[in-house]
C-alpha positions in Angstrom: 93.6 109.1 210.7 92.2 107.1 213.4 91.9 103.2 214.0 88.4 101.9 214.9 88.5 98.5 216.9 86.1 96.3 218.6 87.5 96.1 221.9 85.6 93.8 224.5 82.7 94.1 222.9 82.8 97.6 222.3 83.4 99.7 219.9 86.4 101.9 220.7 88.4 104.4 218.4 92.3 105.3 218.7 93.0 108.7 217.4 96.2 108.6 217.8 96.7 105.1 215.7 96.2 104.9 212.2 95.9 101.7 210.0 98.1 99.5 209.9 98.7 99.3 213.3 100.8 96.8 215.2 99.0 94.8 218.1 101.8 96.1 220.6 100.6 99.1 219.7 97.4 99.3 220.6 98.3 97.4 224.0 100.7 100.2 224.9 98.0 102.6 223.8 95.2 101.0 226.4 98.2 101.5 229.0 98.6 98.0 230.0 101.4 96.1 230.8 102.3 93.6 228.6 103.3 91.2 230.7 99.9 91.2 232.6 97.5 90.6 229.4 96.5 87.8 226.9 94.8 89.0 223.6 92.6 87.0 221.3 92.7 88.4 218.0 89.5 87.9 216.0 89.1 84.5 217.7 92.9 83.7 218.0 95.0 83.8 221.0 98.3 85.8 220.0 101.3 85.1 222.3 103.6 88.2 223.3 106.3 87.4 221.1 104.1 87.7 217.9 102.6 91.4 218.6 105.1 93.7 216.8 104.2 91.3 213.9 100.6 91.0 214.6 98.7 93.5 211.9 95.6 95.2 213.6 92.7 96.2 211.1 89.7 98.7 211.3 86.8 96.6 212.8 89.0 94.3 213.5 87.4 92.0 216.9 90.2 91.7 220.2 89.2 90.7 223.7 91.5 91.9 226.4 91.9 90.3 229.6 94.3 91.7 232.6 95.4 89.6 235.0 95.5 91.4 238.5 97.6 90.1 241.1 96.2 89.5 244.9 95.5 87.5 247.4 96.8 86.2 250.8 
C-alpha cells in the first residue's frame, strides 16, 4: 500500500511507503541528505534526532526545505 502526503503544497504519493511510516523515511525516500534539510511537520519543526520517532500519516501536511551550499 502506498502513503499519500502533502509535500510542499502538493500532493505527492510514495508507493513504495506504507502507513505508518517514519519521517526518516520518507526523507531518504525524496533522496535528500539529511543533514541538508529542516522539516516542519504539520506546522511543527522536527529536529533530526526525532525522525526515526516521528510517525508520518496519510494526508499528513510537511514542508521541505534544502539548504544548498554556494557562494564566494
Amino acid at each position: 500500500m502506498s502513503l499519500t502526503l502533502v509535500l510542499n503544497g502538493q500532493s505527492r504519493t510514495f508507493d513504495a511507503l506504507s502507513q505508518p511510516a517514519s519521517l526518516d523515511l520518507v526523507i531518504a525516500e525524496l533522496g535528500l541528505q539529511g543533514d541538508r534539510v529542516a522539516v516542519e511537520h504539520n506546522g511543527q519543526i522536527v529536529p533530526r534526532s526525532a525522525w526515526p520517532q516521528t510517525g508520518v500519516a496519510a494526508e499528513d501536511r510537511l514542508e521541505v526545505v534544502h539548504f544548498v551550499g554556494g557562494g564566494s
